[in-house]
Structure formats: C-alpha cells, structure tokens
C-alpha positions as CSV (number, residue, x, y, z in Angstrom):
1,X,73.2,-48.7,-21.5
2,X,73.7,-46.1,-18.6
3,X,74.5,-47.7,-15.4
4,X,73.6,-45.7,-12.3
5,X,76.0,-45.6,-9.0
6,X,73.8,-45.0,-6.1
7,X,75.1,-43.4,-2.5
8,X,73.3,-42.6,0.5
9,X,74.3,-40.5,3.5
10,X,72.6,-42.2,5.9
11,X,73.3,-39.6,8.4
12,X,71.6,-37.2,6.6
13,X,68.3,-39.0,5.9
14,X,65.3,-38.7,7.9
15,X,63.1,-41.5,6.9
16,X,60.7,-39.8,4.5
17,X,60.6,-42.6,2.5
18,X,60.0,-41.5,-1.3
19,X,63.0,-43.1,-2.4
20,X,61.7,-46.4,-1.2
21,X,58.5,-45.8,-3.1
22,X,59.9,-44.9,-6.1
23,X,62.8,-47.2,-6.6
24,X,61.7,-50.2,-4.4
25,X,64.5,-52.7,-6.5
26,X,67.2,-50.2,-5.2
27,X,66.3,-48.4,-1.9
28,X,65.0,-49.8,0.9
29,X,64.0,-49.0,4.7
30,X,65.8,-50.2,7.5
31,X,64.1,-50.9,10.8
32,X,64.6,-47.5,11.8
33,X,62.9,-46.2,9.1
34,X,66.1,-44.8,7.2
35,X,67.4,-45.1,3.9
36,X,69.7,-48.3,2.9
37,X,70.7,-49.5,-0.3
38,X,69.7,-53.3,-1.5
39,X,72.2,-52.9,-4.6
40,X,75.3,-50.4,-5.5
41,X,74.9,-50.1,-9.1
42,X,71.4,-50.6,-11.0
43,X,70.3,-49.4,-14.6
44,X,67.4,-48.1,-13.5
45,X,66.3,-44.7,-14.1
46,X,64.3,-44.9,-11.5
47,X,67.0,-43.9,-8.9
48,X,67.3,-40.4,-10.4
49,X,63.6,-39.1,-9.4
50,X,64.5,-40.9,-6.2
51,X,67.4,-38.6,-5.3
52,X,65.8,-35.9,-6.8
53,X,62.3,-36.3,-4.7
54,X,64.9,-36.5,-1.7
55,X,64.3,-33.4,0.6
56,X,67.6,-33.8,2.4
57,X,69.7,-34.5,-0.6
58,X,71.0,-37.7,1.4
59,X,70.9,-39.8,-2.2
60,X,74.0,-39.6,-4.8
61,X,73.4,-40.8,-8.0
62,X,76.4,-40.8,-10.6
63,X,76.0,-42.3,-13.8
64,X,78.0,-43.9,-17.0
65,X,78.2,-45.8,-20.0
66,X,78.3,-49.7,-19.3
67,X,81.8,-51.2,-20.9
C-alpha cells in the first residue's frame, strides 16, 4: 500500500480551496480561509489531484511503500 506524505506551504496558499474539496479527510480550511492539514500521512490518492489542482503549488505530496 502507498502511503502519501502531505506538506503545505501555508505562506504560499491563497485560499482557493480545491484541495479542500477534493481531499476533505486530509486538507482543510482554517478560519482565514487557508490551507491546513487534518493529518500528515494518509493513503489516499486523493491528495495527489489536490496538489496538482493547486494553482500556487503550495501542496507537497511525497509518496512510499508502507513497511
């Protein structure tokens, strides 16, 4: 099973909010309307369109094998 390592640069993001919408287990919105993470790790492949539908590349997603 591939486990996914999320990252955000929350000084880059500007609050569009697809991330949210597309992986709601793993991204949320703070008050401020920017990006913040609800877990670290998830193996949901969900979090890969997230980064990629992120117009300011604020989202890192590294993945690997579960041990």
């Amino acid at each position: 099973m591939t486990v996914y390592r999320i990252q955000i640069d929350r000084s880059l993001c500007s609050g569009f909010g697809e991330c949210a919408r597309l992986a709601p287990e793993v991204i949320g919105l703070d008050a401020g309307g920017i990006a913040s993470l609800r877990v670290g790790e998830s193996g949901d492949p969900a979090v890969l369109e997230a980064a990629a539908a992120c117009p300011m590349g604020a989202i890192l997603v590294e993945a690997r094998e579960a041990a």
